[in-house]
N, C-alpha and C positions, 0 to 999 in steps of 0.2 A: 504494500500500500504506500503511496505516496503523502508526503507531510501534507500538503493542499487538501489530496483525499479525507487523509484524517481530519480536519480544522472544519470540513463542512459536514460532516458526520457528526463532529461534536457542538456545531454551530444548532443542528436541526434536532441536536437532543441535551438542549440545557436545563430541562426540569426532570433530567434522570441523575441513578446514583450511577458513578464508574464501578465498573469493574473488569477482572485481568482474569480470564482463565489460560496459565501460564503449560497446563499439560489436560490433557482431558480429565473433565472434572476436578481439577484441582484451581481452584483460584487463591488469586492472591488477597492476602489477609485485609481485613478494612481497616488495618489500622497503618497503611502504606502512605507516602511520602511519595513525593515526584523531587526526586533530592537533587536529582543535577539533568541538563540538556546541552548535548556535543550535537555541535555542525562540525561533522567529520569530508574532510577531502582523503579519497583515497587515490594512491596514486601506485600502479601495480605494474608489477612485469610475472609472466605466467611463464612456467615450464617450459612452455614454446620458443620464448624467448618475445614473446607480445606484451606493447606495451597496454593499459587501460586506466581509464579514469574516470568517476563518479564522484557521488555527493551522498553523504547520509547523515537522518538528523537520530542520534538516539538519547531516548528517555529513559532516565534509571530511575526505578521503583523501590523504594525501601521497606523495612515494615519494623517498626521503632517497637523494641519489645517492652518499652516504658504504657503502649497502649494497647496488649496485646489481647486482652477482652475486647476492646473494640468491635461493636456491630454495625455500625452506621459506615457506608463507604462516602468517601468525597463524591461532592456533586459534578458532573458534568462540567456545570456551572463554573465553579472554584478551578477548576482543571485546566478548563479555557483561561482561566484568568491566568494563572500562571502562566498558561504555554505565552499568552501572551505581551505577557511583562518581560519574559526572554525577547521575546521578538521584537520588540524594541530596543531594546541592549543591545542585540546580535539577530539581525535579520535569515528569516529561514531561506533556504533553496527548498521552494515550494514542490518542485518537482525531485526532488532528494527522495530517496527511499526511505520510512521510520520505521522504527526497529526500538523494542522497549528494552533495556538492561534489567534483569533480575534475578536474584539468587535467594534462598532461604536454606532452612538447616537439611533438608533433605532435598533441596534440587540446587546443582551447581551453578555457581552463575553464568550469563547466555546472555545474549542480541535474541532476543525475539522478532521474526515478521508476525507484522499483524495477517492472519489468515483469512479474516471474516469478522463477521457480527453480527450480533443479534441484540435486537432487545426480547427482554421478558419481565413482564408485568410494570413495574417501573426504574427499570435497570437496564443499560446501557452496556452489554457486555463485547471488551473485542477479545477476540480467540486468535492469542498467541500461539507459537510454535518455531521450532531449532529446523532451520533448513540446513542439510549436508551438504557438505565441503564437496568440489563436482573439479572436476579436470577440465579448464579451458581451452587447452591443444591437446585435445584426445586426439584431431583427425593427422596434424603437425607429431605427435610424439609414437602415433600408431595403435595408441588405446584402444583399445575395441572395451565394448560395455560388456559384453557377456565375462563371468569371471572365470567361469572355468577355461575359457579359450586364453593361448599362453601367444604374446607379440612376436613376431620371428621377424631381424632385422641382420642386416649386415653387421650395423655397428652398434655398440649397445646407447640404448639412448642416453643413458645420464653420463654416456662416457665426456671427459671436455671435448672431444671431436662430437660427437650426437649433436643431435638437432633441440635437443630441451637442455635445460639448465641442468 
């Protein structure tokens, strides 16, 4: 989902509570924090030896164990507010991918993409998820997707003469 996606999402639902579900059915606790927002540039070179460059905005979600009965989640509302008090400080790339930061005691911390949304009854939920790590010069380094099939090349790829890093 793109930052812009999100902002009118959260624009057309500001009399809901937020909430995070971080892995199926597991959500994030209502007693979370929107602790910090990175305008991330990334600037990459792949296996193939490709260069690439993007923009990502990520949210990191906290959950203070000072309020750890907490039932009530942050409103919509409140959430917008915030995102938007950064955004004056440091302007989004609206077209930037968002991706939420979160960790707790039994799930490690992660970039989440947002996957979807839903609302139900009056809550405002987006469904996060961990997208795997994928090979950019699969067709450059001679990857084939299937795993049990093994690459047969003249030279080996990761060698310094190969063609990937």
């Amino acid at each position: 989902m793109k930052t812009q996606e999100l902002f009118n999402i959260l624009e057309q639902n500001q009399d809901k509570s937020l909430l995070f579900e971080y892995a199926p059915k597991q959500l994030v606790g209502a007693n979370y924090h929107i602790t910090e927002v990175k305008h991330l540039t990334i600037d990459s070179v792949d296996c193939g030896a490709q260069t690439d460059a993007w923009k990502e905005t990520i949210i990191q979600l906290w959950e203070s164990p000072l309020e750890s009965g907490k039932t009530e989640y942050m409103t919509v509302y409140k959430a917008l507010g915030i995102l938007k008090k950064v955004g004056k400080m440091k302007p989004y790339v609206l077209d930037a991918e968002v991706k939420f930061e979160y960790s707790n005691a039994s799930f490690h911390t992660a970039q989440l993409f947002v996957n979807d949304y839903e609302i139900q009854n009056n809550n405002l939920i987006l469904m996060l998820a961990v997208e795997k790590t994928d090979c950019k010069a699969k067709t450059i380094c001679g990857v084939v997707d299937t795993v049990k099939e093994m690459v047969k090349s003249e030279e080996p790829c990761c060698s310094p003469e190969g063609n990937c890093c």
